[in-house]
PDB file as gemmi writes it, atoms N, CA and C in Angstrom:
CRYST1    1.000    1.000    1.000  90.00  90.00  90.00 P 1                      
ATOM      1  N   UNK A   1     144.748  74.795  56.165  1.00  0.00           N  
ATOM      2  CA  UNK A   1     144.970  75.943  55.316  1.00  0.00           C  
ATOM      3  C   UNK A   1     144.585  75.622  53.860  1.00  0.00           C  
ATOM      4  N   UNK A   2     144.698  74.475  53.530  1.00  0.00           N  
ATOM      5  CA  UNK A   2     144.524  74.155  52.131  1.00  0.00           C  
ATOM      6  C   UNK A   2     143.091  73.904  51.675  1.00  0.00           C  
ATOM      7  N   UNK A   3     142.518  73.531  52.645  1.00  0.00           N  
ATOM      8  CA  UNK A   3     140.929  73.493  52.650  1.00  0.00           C  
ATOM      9  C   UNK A   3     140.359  74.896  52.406  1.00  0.00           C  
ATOM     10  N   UNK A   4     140.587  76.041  53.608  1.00  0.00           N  
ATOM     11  CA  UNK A   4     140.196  77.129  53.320  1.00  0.00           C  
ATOM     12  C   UNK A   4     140.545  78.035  52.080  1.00  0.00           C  
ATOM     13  N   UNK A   5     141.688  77.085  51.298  1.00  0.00           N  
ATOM     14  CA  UNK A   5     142.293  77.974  49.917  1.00  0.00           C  
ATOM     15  C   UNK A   5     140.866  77.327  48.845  1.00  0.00           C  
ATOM     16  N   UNK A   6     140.723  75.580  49.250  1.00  0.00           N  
ATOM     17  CA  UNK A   6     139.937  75.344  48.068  1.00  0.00           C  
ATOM     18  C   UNK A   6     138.160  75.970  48.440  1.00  0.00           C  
ATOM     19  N   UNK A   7     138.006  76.029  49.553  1.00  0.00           N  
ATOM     20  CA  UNK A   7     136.716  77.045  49.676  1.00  0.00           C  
ATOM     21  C   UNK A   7     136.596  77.927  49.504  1.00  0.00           C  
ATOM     22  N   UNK A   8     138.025  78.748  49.404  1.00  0.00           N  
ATOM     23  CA  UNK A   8     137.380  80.433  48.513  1.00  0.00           C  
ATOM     24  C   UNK A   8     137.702  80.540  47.210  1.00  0.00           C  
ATOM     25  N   UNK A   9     138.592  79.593  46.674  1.00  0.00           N  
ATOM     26  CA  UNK A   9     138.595  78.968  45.454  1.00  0.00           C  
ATOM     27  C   UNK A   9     136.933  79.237  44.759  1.00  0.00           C  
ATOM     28  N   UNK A  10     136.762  78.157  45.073  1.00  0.00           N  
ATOM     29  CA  UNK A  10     135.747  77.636  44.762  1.00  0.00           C  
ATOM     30  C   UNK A  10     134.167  78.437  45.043  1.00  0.00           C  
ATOM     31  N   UNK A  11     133.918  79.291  45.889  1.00  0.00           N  
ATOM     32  CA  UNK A  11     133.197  79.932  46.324  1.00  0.00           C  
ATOM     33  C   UNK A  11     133.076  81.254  45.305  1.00  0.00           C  
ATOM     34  N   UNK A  12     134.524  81.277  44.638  1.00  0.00           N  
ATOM     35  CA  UNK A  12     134.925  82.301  43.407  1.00  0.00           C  
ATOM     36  C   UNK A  12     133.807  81.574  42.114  1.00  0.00           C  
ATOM     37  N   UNK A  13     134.666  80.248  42.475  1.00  0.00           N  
ATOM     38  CA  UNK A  13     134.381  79.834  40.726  1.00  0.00           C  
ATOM     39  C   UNK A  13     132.441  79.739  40.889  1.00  0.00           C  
ATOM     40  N   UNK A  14     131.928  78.996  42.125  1.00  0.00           N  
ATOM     41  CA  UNK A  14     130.475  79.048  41.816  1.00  0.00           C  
ATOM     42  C   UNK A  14     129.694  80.607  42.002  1.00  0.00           C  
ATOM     43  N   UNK A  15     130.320  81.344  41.742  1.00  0.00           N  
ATOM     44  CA  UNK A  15     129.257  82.812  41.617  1.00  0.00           C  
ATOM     45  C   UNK A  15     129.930  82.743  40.385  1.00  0.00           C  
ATOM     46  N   UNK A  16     130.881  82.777  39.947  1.00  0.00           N  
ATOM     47  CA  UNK A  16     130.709  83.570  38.787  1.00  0.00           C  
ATOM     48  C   UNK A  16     130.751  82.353  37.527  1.00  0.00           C  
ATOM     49  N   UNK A  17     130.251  80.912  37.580  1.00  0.00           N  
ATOM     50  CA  UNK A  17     130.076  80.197  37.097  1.00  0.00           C  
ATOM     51  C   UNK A  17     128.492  80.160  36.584  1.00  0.00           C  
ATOM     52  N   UNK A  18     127.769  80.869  37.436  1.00  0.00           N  
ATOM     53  CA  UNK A  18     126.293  80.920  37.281  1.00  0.00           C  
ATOM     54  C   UNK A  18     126.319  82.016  35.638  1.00  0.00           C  
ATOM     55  N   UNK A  19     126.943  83.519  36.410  1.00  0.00           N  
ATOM     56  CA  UNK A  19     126.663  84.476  34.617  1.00  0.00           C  
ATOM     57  C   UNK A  19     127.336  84.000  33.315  1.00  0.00           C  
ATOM     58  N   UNK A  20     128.285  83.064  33.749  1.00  0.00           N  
ATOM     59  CA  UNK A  20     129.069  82.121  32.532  1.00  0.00           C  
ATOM     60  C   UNK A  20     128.344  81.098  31.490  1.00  0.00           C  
ATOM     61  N   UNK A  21     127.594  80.441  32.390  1.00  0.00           N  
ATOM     62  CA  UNK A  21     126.906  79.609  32.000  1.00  0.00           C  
ATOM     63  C   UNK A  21     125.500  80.092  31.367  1.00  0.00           C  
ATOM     64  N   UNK A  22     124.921  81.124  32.127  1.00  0.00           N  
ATOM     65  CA  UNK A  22     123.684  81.678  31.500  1.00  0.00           C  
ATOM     66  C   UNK A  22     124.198  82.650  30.084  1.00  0.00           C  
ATOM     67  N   UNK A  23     125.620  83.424  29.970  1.00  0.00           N  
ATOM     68  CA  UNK A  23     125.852  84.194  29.140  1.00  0.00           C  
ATOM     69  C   UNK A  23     126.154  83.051  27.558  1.00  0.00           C  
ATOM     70  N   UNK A  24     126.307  82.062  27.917  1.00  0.00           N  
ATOM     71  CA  UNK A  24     127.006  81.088  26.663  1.00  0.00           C  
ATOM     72  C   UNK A  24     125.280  80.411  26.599  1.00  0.00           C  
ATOM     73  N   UNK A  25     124.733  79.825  27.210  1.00  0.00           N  
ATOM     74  CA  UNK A  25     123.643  79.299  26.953  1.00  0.00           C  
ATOM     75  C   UNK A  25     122.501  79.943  26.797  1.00  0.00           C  
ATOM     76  N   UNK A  26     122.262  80.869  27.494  1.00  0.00           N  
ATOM     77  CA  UNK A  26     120.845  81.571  27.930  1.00  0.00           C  
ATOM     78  C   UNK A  26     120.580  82.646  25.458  1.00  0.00           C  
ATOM     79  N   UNK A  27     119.521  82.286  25.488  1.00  0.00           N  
ATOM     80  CA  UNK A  27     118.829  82.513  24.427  1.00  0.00           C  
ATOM     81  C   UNK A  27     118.810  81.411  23.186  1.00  0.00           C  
ATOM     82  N   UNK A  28     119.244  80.371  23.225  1.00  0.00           N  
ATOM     83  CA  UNK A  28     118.853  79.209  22.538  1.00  0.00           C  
ATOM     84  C   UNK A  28     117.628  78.610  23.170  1.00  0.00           C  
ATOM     85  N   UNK A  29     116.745  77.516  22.608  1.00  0.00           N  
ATOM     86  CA  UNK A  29     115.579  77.071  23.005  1.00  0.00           C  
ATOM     87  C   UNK A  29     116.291  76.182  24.155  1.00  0.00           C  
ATOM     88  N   UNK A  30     116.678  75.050  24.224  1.00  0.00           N  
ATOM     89  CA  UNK A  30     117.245  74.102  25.256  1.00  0.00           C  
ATOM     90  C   UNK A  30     118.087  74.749  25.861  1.00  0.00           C  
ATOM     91  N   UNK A  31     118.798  76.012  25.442  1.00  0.00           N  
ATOM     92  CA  UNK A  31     119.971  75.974  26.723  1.00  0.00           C  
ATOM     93  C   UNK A  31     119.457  77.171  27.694  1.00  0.00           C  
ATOM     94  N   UNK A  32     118.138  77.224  27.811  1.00  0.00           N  
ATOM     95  CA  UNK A  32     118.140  77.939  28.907  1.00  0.00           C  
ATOM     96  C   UNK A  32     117.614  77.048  30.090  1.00  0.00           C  
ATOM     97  N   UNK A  33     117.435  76.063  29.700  1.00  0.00           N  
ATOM     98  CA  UNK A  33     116.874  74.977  30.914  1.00  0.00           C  
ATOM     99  C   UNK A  33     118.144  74.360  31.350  1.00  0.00           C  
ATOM    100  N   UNK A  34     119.054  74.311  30.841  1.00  0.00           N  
ATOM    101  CA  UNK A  34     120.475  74.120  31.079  1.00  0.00           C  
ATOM    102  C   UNK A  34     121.421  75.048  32.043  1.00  0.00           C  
ATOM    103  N   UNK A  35     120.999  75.924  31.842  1.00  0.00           N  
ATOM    104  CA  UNK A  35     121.789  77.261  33.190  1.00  0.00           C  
ATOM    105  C   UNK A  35     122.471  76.179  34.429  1.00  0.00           C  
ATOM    106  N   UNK A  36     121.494  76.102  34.995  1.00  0.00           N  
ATOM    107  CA  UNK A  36     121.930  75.790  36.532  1.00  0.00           C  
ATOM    108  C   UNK A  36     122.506  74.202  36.477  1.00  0.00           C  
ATOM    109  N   UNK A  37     121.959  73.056  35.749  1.00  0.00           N  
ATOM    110  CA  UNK A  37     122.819  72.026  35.791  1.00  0.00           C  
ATOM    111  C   UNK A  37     124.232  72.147  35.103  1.00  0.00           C  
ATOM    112  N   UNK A  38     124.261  72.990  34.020  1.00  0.00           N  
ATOM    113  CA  UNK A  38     126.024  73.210  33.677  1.00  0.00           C  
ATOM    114  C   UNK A  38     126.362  74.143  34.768  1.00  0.00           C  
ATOM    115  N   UNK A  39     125.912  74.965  35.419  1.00  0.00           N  
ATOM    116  CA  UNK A  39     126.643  76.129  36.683  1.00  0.00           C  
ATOM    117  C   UNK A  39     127.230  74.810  37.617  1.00  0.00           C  
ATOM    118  N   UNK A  40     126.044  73.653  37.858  1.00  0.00           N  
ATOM    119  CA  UNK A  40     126.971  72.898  39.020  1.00  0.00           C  
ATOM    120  C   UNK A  40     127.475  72.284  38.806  1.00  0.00           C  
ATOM    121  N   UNK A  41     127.591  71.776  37.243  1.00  0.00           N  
ATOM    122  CA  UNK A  41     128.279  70.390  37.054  1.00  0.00           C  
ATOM    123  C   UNK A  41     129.598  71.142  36.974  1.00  0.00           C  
ATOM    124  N   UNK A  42     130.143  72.449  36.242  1.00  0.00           N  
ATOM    125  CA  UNK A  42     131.163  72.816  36.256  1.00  0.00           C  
ATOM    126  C   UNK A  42     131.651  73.269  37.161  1.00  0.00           C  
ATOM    127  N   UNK A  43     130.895  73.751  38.558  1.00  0.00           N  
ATOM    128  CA  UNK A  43     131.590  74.207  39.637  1.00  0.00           C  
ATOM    129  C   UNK A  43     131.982  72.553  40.248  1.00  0.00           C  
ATOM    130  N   UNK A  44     131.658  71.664  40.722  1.00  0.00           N  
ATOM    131  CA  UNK A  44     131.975  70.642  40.923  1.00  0.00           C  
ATOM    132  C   UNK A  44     132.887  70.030  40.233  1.00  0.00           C  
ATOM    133  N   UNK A  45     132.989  69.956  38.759  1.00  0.00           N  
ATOM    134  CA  UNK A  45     134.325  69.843  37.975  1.00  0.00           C  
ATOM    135  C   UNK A  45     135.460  69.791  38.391  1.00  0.00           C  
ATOM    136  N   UNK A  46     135.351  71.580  38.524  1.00  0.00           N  
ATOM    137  CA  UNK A  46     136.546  71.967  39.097  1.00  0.00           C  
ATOM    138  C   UNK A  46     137.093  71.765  40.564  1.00  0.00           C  
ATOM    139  N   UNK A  47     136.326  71.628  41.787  1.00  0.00           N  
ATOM    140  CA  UNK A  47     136.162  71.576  42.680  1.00  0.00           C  
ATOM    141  C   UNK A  47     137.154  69.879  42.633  1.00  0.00           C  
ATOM    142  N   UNK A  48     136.720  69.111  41.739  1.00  0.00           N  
ATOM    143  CA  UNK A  48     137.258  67.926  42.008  1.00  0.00           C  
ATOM    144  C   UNK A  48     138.718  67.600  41.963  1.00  0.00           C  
ATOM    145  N   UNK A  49     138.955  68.581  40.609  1.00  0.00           N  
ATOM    146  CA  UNK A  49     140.263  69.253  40.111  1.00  0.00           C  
ATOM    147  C   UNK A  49     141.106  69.764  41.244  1.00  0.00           C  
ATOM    148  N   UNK A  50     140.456  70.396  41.770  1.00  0.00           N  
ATOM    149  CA  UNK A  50     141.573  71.264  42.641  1.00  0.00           C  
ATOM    150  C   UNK A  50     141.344  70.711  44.240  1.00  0.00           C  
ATOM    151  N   UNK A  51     140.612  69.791  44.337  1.00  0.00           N  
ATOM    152  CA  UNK A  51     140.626  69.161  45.182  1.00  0.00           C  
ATOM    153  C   UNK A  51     142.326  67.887  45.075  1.00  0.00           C  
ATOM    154  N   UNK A  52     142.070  67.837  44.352  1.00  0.00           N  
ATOM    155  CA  UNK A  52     142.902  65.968  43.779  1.00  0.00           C  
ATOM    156  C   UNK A  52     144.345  67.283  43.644  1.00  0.00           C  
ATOM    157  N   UNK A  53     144.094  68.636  43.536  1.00  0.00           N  
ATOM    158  CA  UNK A  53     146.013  69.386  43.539  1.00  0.00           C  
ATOM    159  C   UNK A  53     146.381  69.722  44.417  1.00  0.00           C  
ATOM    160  N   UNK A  54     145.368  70.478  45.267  1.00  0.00           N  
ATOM    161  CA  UNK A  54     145.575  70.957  46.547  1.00  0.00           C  
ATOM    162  C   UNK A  54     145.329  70.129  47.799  1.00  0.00           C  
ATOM    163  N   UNK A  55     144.942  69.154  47.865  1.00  0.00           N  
ATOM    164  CA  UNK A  55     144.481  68.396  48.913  1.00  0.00           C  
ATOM    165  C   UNK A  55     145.247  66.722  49.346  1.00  0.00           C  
ATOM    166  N   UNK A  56     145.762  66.297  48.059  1.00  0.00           N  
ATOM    167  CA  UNK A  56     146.537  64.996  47.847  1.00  0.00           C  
ATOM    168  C   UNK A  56     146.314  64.246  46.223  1.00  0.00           C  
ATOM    169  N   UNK A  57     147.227  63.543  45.868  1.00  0.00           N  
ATOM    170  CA  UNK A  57     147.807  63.212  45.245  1.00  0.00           C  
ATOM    171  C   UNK A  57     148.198  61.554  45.063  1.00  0.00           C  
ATOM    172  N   UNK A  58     148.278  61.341  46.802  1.00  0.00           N  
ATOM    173  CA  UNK A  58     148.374  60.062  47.042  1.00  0.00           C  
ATOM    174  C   UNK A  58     147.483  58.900  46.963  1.00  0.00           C  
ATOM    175  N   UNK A  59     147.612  57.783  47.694  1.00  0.00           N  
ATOM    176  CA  UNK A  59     146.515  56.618  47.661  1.00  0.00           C  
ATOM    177  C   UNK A  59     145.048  57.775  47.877  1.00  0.00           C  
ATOM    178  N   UNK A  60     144.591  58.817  48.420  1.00  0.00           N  
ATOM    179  CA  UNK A  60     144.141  59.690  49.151  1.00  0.00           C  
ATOM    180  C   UNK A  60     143.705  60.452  47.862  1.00  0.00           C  
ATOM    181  N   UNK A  61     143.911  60.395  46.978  1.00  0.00           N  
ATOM    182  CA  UNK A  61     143.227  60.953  45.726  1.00  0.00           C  
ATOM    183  C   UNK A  61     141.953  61.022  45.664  1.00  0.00           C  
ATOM    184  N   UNK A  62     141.037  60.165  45.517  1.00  0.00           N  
ATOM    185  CA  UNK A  62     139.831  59.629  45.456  1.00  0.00           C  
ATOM    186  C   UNK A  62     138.882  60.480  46.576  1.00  0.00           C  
ATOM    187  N   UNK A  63     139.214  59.919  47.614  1.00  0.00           N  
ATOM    188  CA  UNK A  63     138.559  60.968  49.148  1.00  0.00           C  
ATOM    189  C   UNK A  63     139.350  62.776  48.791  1.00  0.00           C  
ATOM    190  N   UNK A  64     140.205  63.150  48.397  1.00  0.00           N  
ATOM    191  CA  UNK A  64     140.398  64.385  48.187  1.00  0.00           C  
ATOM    192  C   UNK A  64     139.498  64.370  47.273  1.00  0.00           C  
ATOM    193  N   UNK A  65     138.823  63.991  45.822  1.00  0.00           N  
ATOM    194  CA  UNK A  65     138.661  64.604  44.854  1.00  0.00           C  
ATOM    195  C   UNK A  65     137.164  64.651  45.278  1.00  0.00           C  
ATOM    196  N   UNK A  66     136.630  64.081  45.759  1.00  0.00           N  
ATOM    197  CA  UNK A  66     135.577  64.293  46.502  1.00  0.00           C  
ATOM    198  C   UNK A  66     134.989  65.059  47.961  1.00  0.00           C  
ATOM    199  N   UNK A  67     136.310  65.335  48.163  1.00  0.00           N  
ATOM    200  CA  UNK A  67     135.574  66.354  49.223  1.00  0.00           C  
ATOM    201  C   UNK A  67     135.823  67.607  48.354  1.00  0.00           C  
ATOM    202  N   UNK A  68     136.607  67.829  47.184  1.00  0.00           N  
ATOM    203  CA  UNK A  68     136.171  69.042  46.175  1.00  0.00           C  
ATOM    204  C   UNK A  68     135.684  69.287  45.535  1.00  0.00           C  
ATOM    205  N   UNK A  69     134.174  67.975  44.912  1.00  0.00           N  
ATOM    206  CA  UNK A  69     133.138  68.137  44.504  1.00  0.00           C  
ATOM    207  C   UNK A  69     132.045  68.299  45.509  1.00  0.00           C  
ATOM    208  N   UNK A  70     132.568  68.116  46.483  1.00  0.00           N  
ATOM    209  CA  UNK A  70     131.594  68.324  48.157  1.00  0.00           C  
ATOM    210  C   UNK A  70     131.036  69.594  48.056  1.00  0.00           C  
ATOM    211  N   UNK A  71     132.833  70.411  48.331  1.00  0.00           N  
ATOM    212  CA  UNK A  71     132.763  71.674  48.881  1.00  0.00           C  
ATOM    213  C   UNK A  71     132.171  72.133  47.348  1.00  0.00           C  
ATOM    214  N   UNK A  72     132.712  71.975  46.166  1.00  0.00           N  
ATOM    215  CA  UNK A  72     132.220  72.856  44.653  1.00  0.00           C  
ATOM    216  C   UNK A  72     130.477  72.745  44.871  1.00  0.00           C  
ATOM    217  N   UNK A  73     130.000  71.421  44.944  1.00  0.00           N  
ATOM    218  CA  UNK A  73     128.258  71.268  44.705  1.00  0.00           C  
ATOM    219  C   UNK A  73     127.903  72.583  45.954  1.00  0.00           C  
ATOM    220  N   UNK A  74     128.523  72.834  47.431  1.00  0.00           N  
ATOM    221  CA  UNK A  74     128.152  73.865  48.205  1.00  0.00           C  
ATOM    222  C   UNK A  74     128.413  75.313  47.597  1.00  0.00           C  
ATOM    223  N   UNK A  75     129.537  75.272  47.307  1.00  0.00           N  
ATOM    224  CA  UNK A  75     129.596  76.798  46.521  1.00  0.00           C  
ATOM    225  C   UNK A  75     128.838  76.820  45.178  1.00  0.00           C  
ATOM    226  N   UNK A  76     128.395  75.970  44.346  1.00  0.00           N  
ATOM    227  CA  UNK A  76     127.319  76.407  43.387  1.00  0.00           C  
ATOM    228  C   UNK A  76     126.167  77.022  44.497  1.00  0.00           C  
ATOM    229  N   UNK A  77     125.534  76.231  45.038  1.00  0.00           N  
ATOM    230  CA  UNK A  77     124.188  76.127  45.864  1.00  0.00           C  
ATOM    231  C   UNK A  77     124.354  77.502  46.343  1.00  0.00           C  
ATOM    232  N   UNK A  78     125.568  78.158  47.092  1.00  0.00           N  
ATOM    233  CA  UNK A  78     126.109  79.196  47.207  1.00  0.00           C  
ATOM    234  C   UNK A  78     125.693  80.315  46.204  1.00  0.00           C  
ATOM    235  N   UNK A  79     126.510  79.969  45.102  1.00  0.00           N  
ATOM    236  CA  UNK A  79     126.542  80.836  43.703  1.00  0.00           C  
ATOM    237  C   UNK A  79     124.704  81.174  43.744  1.00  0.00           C  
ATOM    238  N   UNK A  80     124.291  80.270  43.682  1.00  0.00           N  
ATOM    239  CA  UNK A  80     122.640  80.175  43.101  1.00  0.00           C  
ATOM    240  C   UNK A  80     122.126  81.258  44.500  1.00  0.00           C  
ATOM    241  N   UNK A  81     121.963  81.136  45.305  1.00  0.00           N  
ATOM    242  CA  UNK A  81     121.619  81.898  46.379  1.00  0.00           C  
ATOM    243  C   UNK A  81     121.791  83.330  46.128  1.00  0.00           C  
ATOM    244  N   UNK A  82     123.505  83.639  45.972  1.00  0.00           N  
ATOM    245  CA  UNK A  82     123.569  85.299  45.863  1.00  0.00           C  
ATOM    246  C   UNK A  82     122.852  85.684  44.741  1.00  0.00           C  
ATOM    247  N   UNK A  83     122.870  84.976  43.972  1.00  0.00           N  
ATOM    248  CA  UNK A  83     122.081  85.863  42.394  1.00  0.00           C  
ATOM    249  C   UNK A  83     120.656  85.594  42.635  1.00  0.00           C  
ATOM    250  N   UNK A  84     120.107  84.721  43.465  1.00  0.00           N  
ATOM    251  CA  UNK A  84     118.756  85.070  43.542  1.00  0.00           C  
ATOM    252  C   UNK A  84     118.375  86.494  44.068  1.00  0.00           C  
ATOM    253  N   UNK A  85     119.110  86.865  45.880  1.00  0.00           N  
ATOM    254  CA  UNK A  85     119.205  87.558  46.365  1.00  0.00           C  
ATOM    255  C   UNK A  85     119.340  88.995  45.445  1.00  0.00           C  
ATOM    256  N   UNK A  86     120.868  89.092  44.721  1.00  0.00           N  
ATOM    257  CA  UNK A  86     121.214  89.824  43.680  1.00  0.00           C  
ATOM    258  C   UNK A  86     119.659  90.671  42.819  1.00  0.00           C  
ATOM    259  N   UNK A  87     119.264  89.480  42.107  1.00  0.00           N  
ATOM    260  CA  UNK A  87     117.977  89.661  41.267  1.00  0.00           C  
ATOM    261  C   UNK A  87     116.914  90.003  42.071  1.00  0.00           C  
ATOM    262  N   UNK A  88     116.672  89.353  43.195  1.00  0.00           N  
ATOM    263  CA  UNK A  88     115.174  89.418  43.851  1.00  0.00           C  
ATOM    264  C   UNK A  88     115.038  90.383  45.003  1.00  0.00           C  
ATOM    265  N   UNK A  89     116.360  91.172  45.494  1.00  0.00           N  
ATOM    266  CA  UNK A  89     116.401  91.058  46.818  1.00  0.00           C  
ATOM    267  C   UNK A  89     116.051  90.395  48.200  1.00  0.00           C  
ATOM    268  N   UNK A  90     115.564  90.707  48.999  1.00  0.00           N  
ATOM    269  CA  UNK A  90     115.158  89.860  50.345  1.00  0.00           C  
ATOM    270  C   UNK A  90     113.764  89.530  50.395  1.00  0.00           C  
ATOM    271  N   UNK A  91     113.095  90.622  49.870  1.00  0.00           N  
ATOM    272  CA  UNK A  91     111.653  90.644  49.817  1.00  0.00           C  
ATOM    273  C   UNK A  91     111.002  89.275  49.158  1.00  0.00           C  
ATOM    274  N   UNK A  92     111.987  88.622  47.923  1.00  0.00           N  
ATOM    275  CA  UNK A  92     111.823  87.331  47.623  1.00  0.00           C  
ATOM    276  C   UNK A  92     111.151  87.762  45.899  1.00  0.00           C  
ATOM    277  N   UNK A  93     110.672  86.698  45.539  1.00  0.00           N  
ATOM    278  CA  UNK A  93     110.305  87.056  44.192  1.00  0.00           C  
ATOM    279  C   UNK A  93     108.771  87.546  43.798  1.00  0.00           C  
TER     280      UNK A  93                                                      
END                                                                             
């Protein structure tokens, strides 16, 4: 149960981590090449975060906090997908 809390968690934070990141960065010269590595580094962030609260605490810290940068790096990859879709539809670009 706690797994499926941090996958829709997280499945939250990488969609809407993508317009966050483009809305704070996007129109400076460097930070638009920046979008997508701050979208995953911060969905993974957090992912690690709420991995290491929701998952354990114990000796077991370490292997939790990493299977919530696991699942976060999938829900960016996630995030990045719908907004292509979003922007491009199916037809592609």
């Amino acid at each position: 149960m706690r797994i499926l809390l941090l996958s829709i968690a997280l499945l939250v934070v990488g969609v809407l981590a993508l317009p966050v990141a483009a809305s704070l960065l996007d129109g400076s010269e460097t930070g638009e090449d920046l979008v997508l590595p701050v979208q995953v580094l911060l969905t993974t962030a957090v992912g690690a975060g709420l991995g290491r609260a929701l998952l354990g605490r114990d000796p077991a810290a370490r292997r939790a906090m990493l299977t919530g940068a696991g699942i976060g790096l999938l829900a960016a990859l996630v995030g990045m997908a719908a907004f292509f879709l979003v922007l491009n539809g199916f037809d592609g670009a």
